[in-house]
N, C-alpha and C positions, 0 to 999 in steps of 0.2 A: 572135516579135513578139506583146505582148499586147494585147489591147484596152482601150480606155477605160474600158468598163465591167466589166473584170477587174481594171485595176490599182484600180479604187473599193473596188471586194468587199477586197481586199487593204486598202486603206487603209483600210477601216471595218474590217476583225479588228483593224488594230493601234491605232486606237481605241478599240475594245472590249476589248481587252487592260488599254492601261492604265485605261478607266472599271473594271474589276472589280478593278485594283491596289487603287483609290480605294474602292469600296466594301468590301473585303477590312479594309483600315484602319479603315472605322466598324462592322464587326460587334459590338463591343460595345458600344457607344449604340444601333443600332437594328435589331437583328437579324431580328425578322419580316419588319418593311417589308421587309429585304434579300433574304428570302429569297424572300419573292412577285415581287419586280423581276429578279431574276437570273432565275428559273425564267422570267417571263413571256419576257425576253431569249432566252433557250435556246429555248422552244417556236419564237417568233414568227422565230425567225433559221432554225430547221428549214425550217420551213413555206413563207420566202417567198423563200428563196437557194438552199437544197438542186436543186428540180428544172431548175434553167436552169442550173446551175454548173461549171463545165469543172472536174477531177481533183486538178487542181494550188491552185486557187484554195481547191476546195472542202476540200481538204486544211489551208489557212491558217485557215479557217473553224471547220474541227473542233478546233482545238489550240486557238481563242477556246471553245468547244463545251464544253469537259475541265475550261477553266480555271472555269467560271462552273459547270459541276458540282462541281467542288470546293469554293466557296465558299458555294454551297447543304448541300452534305452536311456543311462545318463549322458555318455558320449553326444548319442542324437537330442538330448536334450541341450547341452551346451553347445551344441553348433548351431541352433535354433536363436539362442541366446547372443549368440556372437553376429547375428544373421539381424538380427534386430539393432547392432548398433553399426547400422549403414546407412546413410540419409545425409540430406543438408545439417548443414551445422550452423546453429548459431552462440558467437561469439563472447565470453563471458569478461575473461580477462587472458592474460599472455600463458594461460597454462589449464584452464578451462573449458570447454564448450559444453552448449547444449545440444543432444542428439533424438531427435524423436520424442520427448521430454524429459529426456533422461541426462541428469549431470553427468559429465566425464572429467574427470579428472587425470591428465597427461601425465605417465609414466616415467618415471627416473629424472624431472627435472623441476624447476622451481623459479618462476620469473618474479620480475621485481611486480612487488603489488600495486594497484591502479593509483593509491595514494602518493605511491614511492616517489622521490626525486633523487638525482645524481648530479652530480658536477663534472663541469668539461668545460675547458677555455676559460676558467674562471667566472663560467655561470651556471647557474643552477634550472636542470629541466627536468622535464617531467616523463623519467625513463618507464614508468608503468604504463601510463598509457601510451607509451611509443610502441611497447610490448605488445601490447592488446590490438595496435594498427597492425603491427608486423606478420602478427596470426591472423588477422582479418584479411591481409591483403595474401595471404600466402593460400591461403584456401580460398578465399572468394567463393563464387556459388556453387564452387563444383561440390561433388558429396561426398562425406569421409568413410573409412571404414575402419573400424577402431575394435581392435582384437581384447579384452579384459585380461588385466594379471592381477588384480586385487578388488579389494574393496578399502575403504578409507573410513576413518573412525565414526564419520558423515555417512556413511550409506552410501557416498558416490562411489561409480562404476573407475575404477584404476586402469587407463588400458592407452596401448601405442598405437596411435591414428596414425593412417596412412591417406593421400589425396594422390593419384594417379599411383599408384605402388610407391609412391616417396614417404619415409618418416618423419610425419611433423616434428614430432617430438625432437630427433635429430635434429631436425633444419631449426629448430626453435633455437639449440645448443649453440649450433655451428654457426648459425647467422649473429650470434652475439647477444640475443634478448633474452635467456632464460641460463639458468646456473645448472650444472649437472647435480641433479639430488643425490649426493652420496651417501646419504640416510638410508638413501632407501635402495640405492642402484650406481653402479659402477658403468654403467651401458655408455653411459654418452659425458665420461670423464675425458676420453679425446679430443672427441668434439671440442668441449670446454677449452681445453688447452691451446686449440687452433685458432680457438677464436679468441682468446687473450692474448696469443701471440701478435695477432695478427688486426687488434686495437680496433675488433669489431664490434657494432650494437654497442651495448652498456661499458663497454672496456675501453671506449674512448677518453674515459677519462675517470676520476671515482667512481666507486659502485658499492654499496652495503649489499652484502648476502640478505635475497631476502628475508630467512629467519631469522636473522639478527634486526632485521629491520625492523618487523612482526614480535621479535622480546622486547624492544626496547621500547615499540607503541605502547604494546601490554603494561610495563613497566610507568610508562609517563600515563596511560588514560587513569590506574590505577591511583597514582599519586592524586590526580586530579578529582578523581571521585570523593578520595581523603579529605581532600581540603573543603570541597562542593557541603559534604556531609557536614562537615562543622561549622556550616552559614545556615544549610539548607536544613531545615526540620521537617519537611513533608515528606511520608514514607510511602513510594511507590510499588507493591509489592504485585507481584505476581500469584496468581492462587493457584495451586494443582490442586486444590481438592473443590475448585471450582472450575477445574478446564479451563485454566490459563487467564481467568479473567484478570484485569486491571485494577485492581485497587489500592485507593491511596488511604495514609493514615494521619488523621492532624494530629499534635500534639495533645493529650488528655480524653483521646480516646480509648473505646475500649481494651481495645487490641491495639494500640500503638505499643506500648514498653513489651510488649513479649514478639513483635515481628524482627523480625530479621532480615537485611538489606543485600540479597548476595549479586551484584553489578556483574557478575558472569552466570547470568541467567538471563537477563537484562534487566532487572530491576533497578532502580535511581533514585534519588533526591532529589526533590523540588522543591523552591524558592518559594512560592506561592499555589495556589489553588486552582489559580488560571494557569497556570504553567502542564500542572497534570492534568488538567482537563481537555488544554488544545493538545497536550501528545495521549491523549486518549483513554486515562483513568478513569476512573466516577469516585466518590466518596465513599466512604465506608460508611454502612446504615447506623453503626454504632462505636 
């Protein structure tokens, strides 16, 4: 038979359970705050339950005890993490950097690629890498701090740099060099708009989105591989069950009719022998 004020103790862990489900979910929007509020939890639950507590109760209590340790010891692991991407930066393209050696990849926007061109005045320039100056000169040497909200199908770190408490990412939008990614984020569709109104950066004049820019490369390198293959009979294949090594196939070789050519892998056609040699194949023994 339990008491009233045992089965409470009981009902307040399994409270306390799922509030720390609840705060486990916003560790990445506000992970200090969380980390001081769990700890205080954990201290202040010691302190005023521990000495009056029957074995069994106190038991239910301890398992609430573990759970809200664990979510401090992640919390303090993710602000460790966030702590690491603070340093100089160097510069990749208009939507890019490198921090510490770690890719970043800028949140909720998407600048024209380094390849890109646009028109304006009736000429055609080269708005990628205007992009890529624009981030270069906007941060210069000072050092960024860049908070993570994702990860990218890459591995790179997803996250909103700041350079003196200002957001790059923002000023990249608002100055006109980069598009609001609404794929992926709504945050800086303002921005965009301000600066389209206002015939800034890349809106002076044409501008392809860059992922449409990015389908339609894909679309023309593709065709081009098409055509390349039905000139080219040398098969440059890539081995995974050689750890990536380079090998090429001539015509009437072993292994030539059962390889298979997949050009988003990076594998190619070559014209010649010398061709796969100087981009760095070797022959197939057989």
């Amino acid at each position: 038979m339990t008491s009233r004020r045992d089965r409470k103790i009981v009902d307040a862990a399994k409270f306390s359970r799922m509030r720390y489900t609840r705060l486990r979910r916003r560790l990445p929007v506000r992970r200090r705050n969380i980390t001081l509020v769990v700890a205080g939890f954990v201290v202040f639950g010691i302190i005023a339950i521990a000495p009056s507590t029957p074995g069994w109760a106190m038991r239910q209590f301890a398992d609430v005890i573990a759970d809200g340790t664990g979510v401090v010891r992640e919390a303090l692991r993710r602000d460790v993490a966030d702590e690491a991407l603070m340093g100089p930066a160097r510069i990749i393209d208009g939507d890019t950097l490198e921090v510490r050696g770690s890719r970043v990849r800028l949140y909720g926007i998407d600048a024209p690629e380094s390849a890109q061109r646009c028109r304006a005045g009736g000429r055609v320039w080269a708005c990628g890498r205007a992009a890529t100056r624009a981030l270069a000169r906007r941060i210069g040497s000072r050092p960024v701090a860049c908070t993570e909200r994702d990860r990218d199908p890459y591995g790179r770190v997803v996250a909103v740099c700041r350079v003196g408490g200002v957001d790059v990412n923002a000023w990249m939008v608002a100055a006109g060099w980069a598009f609001a990614y609404r794929k992926y984020s709504m945050q800086y569709v303002k921005d965009e708009m301000a600066a389209k109104a206002a015939r800034r950066g890349v809106w002076r004049g044409d501008v392809v989105s860059p992922w449409d820019w990015r389908r339609v490369k894909r679309l023309v390198d593709a065709g081009t591989a098409v055509k390349r293959a039905g000139r080219c009979r040398i098969k440059g294949n890539i081995s995974i069950s050689r750890g990536g090594e380079r090998i090429y196939h001539v015509p009437g070789g072993e292994f030539y009719d059962q390889t298979r050519i997949n050009t988003s892998r990076g594998e190619r056609w070559f014209c010649s022998e010398a061709e796969a040699r100087a981009a760095g194949w070797r022959r197939a023994r057989r």
